[in-house]
C-alpha positions in Angstrom: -5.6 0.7 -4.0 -5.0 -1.5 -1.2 -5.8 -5.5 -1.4 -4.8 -7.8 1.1 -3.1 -10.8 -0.7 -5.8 -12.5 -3.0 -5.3 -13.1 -6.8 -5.7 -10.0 -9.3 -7.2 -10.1 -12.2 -4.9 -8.1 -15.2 -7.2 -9.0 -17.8 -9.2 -6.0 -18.7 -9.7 -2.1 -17.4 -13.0 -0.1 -17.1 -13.3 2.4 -19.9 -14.8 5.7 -19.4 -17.9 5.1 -20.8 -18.3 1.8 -18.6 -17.3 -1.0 -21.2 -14.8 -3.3 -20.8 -11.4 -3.9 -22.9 -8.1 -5.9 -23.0 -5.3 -5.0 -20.8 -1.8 -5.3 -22.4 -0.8 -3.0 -19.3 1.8 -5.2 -17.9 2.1 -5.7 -13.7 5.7 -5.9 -11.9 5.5 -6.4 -8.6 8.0 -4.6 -5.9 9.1 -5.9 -2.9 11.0 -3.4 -0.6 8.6 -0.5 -1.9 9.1 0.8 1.3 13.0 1.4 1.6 15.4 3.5 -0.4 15.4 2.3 -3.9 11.8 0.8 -4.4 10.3 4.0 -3.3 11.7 5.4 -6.1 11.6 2.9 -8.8 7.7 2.5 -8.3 7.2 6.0 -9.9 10.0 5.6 -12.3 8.0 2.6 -13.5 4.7 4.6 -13.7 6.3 6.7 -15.4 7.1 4.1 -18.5 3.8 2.8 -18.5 3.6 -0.4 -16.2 0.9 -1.3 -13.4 3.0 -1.7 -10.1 1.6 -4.2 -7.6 3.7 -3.6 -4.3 4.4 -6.0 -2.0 4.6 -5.0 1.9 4.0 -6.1 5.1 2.3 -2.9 6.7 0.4 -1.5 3.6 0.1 1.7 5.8 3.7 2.1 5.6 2.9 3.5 1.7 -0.1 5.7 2.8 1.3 8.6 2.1 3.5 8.4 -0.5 2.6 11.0 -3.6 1.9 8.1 -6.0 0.0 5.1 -3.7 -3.4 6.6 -4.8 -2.1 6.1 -8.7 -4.5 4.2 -10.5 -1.8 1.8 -11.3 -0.3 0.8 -8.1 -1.5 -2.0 -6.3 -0.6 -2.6 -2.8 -0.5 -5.7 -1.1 -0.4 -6.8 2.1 2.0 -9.8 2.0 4.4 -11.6 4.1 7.7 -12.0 2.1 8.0 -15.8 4.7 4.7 -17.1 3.9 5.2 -18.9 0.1 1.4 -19.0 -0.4 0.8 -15.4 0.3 3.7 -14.5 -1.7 2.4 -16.9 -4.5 -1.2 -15.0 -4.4 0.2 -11.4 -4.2 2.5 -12.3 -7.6 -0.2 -13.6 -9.5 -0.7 -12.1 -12.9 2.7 -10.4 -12.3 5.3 -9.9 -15.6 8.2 -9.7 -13.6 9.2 -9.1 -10.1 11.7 -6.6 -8.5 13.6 -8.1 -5.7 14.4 -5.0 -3.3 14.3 -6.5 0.0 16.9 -6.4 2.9 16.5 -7.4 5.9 20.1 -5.2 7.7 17.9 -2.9 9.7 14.8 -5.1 10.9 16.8 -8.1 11.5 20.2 -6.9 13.2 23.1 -9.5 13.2 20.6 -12.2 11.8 20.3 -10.3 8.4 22.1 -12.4 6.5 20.0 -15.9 7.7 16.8 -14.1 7.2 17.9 -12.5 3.8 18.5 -16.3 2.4 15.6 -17.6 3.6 13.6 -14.8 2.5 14.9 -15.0 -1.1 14.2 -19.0 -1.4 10.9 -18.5 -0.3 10.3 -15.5 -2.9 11.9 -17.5 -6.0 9.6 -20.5 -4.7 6.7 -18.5 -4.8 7.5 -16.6 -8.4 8.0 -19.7 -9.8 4.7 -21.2 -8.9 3.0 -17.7 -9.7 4.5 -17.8 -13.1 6.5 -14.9 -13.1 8.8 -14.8 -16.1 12.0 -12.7 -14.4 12.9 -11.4 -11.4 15.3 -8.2 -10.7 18.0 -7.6 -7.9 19.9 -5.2 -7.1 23.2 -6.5 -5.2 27.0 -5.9 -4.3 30.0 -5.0 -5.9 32.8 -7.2 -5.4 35.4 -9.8 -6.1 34.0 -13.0 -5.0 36.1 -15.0 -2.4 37.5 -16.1 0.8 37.9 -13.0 1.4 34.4 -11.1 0.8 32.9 -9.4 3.9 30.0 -10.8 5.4 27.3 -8.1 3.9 29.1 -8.6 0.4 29.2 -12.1 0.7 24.8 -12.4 1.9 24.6 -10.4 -1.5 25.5 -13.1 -3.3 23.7 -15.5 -1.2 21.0 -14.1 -1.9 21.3 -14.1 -5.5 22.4 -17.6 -5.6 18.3 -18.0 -3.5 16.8 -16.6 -5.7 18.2 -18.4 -9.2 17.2 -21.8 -7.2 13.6 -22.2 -8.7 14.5 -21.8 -12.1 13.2 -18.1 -12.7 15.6 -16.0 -14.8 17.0 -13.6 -12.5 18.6 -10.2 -13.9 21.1 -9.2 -11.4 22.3 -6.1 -11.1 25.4 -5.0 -8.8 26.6 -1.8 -7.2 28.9 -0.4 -5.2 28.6 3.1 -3.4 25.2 4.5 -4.3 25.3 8.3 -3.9 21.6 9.8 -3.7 20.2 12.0 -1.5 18.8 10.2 2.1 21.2 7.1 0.8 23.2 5.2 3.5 26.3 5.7 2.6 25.9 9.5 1.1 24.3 10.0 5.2 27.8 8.3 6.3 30.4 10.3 3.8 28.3 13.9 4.1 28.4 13.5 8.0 31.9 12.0 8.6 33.1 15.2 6.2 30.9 17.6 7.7 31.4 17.4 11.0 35.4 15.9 11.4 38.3 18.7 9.7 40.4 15.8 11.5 40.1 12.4 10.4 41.4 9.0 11.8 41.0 6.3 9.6 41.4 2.4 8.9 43.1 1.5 6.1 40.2 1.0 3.6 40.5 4.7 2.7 42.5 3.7 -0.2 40.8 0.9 -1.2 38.6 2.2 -4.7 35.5 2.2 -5.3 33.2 2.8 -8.5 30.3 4.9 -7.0 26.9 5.2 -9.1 24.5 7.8 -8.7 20.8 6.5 -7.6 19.2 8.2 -10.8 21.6 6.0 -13.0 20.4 2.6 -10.8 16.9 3.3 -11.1 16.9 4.0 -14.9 18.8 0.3 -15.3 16.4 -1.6 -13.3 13.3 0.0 -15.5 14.9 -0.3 -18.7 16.0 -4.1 -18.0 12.5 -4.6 -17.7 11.8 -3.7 -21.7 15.2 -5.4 -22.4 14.8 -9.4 -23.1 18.5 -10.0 -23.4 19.1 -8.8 -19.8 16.9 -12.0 -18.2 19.5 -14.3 -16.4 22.1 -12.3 -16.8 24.8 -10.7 -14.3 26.0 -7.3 -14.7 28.4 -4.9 -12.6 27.3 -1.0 -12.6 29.2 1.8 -11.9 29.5 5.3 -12.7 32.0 6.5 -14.8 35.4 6.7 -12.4 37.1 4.8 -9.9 38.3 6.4 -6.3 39.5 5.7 -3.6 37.0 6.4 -0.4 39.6 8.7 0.7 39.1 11.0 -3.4 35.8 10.4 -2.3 35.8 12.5 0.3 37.5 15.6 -0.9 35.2 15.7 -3.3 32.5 15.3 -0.3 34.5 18.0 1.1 35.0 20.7 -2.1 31.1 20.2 -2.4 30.3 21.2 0.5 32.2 23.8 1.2 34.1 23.3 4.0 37.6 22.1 1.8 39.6 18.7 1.7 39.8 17.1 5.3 42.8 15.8 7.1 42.6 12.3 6.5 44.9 10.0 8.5 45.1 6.1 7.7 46.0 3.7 10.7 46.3 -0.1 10.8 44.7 -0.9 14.2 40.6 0.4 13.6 39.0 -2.9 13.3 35.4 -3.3 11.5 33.6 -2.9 14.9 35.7 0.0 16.3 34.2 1.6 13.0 31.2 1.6 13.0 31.0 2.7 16.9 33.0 5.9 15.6 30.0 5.7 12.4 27.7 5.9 15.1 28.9 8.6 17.0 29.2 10.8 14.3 26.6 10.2 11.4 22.9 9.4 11.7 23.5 5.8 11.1 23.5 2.7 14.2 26.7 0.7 14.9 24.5 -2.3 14.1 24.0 -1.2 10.3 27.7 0.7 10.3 29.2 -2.4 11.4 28.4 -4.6 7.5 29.2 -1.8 5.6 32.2 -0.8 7.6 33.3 -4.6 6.8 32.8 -4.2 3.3 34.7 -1.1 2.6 38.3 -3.0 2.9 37.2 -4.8 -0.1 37.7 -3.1 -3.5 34.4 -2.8 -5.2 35.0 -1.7 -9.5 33.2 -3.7 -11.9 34.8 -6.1 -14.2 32.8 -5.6 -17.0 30.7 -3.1 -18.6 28.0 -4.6 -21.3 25.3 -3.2 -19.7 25.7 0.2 -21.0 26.2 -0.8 -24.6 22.7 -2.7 -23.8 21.4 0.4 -21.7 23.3 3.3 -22.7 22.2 6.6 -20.1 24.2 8.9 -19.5 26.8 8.2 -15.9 26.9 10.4 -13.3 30.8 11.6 -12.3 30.5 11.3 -8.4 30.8 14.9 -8.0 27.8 15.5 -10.3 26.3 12.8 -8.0 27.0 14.6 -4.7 26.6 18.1 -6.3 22.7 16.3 -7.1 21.7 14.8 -4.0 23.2 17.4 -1.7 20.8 19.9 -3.4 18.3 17.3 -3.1 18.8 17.2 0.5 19.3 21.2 1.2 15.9 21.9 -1.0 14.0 19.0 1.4 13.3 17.1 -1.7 14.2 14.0 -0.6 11.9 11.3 -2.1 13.1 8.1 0.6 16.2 7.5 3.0 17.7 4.8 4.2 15.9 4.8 7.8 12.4 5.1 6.0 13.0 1.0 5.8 12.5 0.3 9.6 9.7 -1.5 11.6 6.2 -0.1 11.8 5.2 -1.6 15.3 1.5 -0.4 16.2 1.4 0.7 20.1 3.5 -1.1 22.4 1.7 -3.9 24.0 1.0 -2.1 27.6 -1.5 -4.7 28.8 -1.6 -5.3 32.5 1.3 -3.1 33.0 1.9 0.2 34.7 2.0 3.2 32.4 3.0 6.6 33.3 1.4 9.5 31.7 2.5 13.1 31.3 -0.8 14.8 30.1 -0.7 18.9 29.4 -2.9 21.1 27.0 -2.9 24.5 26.3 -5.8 26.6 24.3 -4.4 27.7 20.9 -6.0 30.7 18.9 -5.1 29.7 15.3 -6.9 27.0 13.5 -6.7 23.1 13.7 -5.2 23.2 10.2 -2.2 25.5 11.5 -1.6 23.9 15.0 -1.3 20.5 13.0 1.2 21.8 11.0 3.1 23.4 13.2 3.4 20.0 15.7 4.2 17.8 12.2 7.8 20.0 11.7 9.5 19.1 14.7 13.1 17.5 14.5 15.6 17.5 12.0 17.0 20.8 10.8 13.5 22.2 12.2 15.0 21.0 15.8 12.4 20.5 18.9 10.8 23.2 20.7 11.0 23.5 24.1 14.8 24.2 24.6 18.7 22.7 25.3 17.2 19.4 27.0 16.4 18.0 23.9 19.5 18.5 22.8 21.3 16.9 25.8 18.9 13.9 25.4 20.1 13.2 21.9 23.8 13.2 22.9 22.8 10.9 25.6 20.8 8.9 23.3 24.0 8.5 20.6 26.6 7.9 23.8 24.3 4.7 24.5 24.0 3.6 21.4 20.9 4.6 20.4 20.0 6.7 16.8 20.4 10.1 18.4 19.0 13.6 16.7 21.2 13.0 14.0 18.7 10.5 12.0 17.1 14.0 10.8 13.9 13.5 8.1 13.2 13.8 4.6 11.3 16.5 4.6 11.2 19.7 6.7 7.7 20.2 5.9 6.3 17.0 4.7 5.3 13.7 6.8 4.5 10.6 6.3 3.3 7.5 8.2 6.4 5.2 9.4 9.0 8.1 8.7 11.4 8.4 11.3 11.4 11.8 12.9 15.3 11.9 14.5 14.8 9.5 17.8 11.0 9.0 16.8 9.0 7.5 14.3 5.5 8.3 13.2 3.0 5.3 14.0 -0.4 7.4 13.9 -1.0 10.3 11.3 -4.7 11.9 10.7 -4.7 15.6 9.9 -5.5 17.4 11.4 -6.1 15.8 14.6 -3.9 12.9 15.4 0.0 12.8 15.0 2.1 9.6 17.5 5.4 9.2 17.8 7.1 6.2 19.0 10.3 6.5 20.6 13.3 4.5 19.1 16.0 6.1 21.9 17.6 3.7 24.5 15.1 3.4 27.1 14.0 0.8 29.8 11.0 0.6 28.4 8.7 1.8 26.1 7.5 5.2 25.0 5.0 7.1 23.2 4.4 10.9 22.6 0.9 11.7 21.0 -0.5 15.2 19.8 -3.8 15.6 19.6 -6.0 18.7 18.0 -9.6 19.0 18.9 -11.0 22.6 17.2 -12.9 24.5 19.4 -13.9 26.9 16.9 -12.8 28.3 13.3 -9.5 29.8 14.8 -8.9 28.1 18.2 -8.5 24.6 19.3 -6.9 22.7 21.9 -4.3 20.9 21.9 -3.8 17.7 24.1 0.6 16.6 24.4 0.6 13.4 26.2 3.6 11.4 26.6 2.9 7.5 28.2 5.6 5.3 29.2 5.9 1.5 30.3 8.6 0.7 32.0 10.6 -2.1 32.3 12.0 -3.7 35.1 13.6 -1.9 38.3 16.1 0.3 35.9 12.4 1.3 34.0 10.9 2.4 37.3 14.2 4.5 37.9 14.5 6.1 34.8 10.9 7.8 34.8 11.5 9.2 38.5 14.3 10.3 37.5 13.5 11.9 34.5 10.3 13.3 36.0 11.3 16.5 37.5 12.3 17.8 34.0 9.1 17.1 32.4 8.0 20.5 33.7 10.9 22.1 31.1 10.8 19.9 28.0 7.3 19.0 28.5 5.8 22.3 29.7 8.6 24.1 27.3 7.7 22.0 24.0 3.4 22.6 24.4 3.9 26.3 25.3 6.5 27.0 22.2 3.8 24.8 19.9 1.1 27.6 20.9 3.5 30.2 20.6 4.9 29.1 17.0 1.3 28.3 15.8 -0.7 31.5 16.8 2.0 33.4 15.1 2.2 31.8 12.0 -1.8 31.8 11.4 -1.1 35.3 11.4 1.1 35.2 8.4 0.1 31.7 6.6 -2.5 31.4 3.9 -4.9 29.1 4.5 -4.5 27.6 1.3 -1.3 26.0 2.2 -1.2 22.2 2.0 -1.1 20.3 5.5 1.6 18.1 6.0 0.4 14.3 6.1 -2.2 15.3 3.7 -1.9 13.1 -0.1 0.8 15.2 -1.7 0.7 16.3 -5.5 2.2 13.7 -7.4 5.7 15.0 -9.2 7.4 13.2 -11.6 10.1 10.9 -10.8 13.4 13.2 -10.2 16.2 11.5 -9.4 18.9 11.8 -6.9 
């Protein structure tokens, strides 16, 4: 259901037989519904019974998520800066969960925009008469010496306690999940590294929780009056160092304990360049949390599970989760599913270069469609080692690289970032865009497009465009152009290839990818 920021109604639902009765179906709105946690705490909230009004700025961001066609989500376009369209969108509204952060779409400003985001929000709640709000924030002592991401946590809860609305806070330290940021940052730093040079925050300790157990305390708070206003640190059941951390990492995943050796000199930003290199993760995100691991993150108190007992996670039963999770592509979010859904890149009045190829395909629309939608991550790209070179390239100059993966090797979904690429146009079986998010002088797209020629052939149309800009953008595409005819040429003739030989094989009862999914029930890690 998707509403574009006016005032609901939560007074009364249409009965089968077309009469009307009271509601006591209470609404919580959710801000962040499209990043890590909030995509899974809307189901989880289904789940116990609650309407869920979501509050995003691209509704389309949601579209394909296996529970935004529930008859109890609401989503809402609104912009979390405006007050008055906040305000509107939180009318009606129990309570509201606070999920927003602002590390990835605002860069070094995150921190700025966070507080500002936050007083605007607890403005707007208060007018709207919302009775709490939830927040899920940082381990850590408080202090001189807090990093800079630790220290906008509790900015931001201070924001959002200014207009008088009870605010539940919760905070946490590592959160292992699958698709997490900092399980993406431990599995690849293990994974890939039997040689391991580290600053000295390897011994610092840490109380890890597992994303299941934070999800089932931000839903239960919500049926638990003696959590409004209050503060509470959550943790799982132990406390390690990063460096017990990863052997466990290590035992897990089969490759053994790592040779970890601590040095003095790696400073925050030399870090998160190494973070970069080596996990899916940008330097520009790696740098806050690379900040905040030299500051020990255990909570001080533990009343919440005598109010909310559930049973903790150990961290190895939290990695053993989510790295089954991840190998069984049931990934429900990740951490990069929270970046910018730009439309097409404003090309108006500028050159654009076009690489246009299409081949004939005998297999059906259906078929071909799926076949483009499993490109990158463990699925790789077709065409051949030039993609591979191009990622390297990519990471070297600081951009996200092949390494950003997907959460799904089957499944797709608007705004989901594909490795280097992120899906801005989906419509089965036709349609599927990619915008590029690689270092370039310019901007770039690469659009599939399926037009069915008969039951078991079709076409299909690979166009990539390109605005360049400035000199260096002009450069770049002549320079790049003689390859085009490999990865190009080479990614459109394995596409026909892969597809004709699958519709030999494939039922054609088989779901397509970008297609509403079969709602599941809310599974954890």
């Amino acid at each position: 259901m998707y509403r574009s920021g006016g005032v609901f109604e939560d007074a009364c639902i249409a009965l089968p037989s077309g009469g009307i009765q009271e509601s006591r179906v209470q609404t919580i709105a959710v801000t962040g519904a499209t990043g890590y946690i909030g995509g899974r705490l809307v189901p989880r909230l289904l789940e116990a019974g609650f309407r869920v009004r979501c509050l995003v700025r691209s509704p389309m961001k949601l579209r394909d998520r296996p529970w935004s066609n529930h008859p109890q989500v609401e989503i809402v376009a609104a912009d979390l800066g405006n007050e008055d369209a906040v305000r509107r969108a939180l009318q009606g509204c129990r309570a509201a969960c606070y999920l927003v952060h602002s590390m990835i779409s605002a860069g070094r400003d995150y921190a700025a925009q966070d507080r500002s985001l936050a007083r605007t929000f607890a403005a707007a709640a208060r007018q709207a008469g919302v009775a709490r709000i939830l927040y899920l924030g940082g381990l850590g002592e408080t202090g001189p010496g807090l990093s800079e991401h630790l220290s906008s946590r509790r900015e931001v809860e201070a924001a959002l306690q200014s207009a008088g609305v009870p605010v539940t806070v919760f905070r946490a330290a590592m959160i292992i999940g699958s698709g997490s940021a900092s399980f993406e940052i431990l599995r690849y730093l293990v994974e890939r590294l039997p040689l391991m040079i580290t600053p000295r925050w390897v011994h610092t300790p840490c109380q890890p929780i597992a994303v299941r157990n934070v999800i089932h305390y931000l839903a239960a708070a919500l049926d638990n009056s003696d959590t409004a206003g209050q503060t509470y640190d959550i943790g799982g059941p132990e406390v390690l160092t990063y460096r017990q951390i990863m052997d466990l990492m290590g035992e897990e995943l089969g490759v053994g304990r790592r040779l970890i050796l601590p040095v003095p000199v790696l400073t925050p930003r030399l870090s998160s360049y190494w973070i970069h290199l080596v996990t899916p993760l940008h330097h520009s995100i790696a740098r806050p949390l690379a900040e905040g691991l030299r500051n020990p993150v255990v909570c001080r108190e533990t009343r919440i599970r005598q109010l909310i007992p559930q049973p903790l996670l150990t961290v190895r039963e939290a990695i053993r989760a989510a790295l089954q999770k991840s190998d069984s592509g049931e990934t429900e979010t990740t951490w990069s599913m929270a970046g910018p859904l730009p439309g097409d890149p404003d090309w108006a009045g500028g050159k654009v270069f076009v690489d246009s190829r299409s081949a004939i395909v005998r297999a059906p629309a259906q078929e071909v469609f799926r076949t483009v939608c499993r490109q990158g991550g463990r699925n790789g790209w077709y065409a051949n080692w030039l993609w591979q070179v191009r990622g390297f390239l990519d990471r070297l100059a600081g951009g996200p690289g092949l390494r950003r993966g997907r959460r799904n090797p089957d499944d797709i979904g608007l705004g989901e970032a594909l490795d280097f690429w992120r899906v801005t146009g989906l419509e089965p079986p036709r349609l599927l865009r990619l915008r590029a998010e690689m270092k370039l002088p310019g901007e770039a797209l690469l659009e599939f497009r399926i037009q069915a020629l008969s039951p078991d052939s079709c076409r299909l149309v690979q166009e990539a465009r390109f605005h360049p800009r400035g000199l260096l953008g002009l450069l770049y595409w002549f320079a790049v152009t003689p390859f085009h005819a490999f990865v190009f040429q080479g990614m459109l003739n394995a596409l026909r290839r892969e597809a004709e030989q699958a519709a030999l094989s494939r039922s054609s009862s088989t779901p397509l990818p970008g297609s509403p999914a079969r709602r599941t029930p809310y599974r954890g890690a």
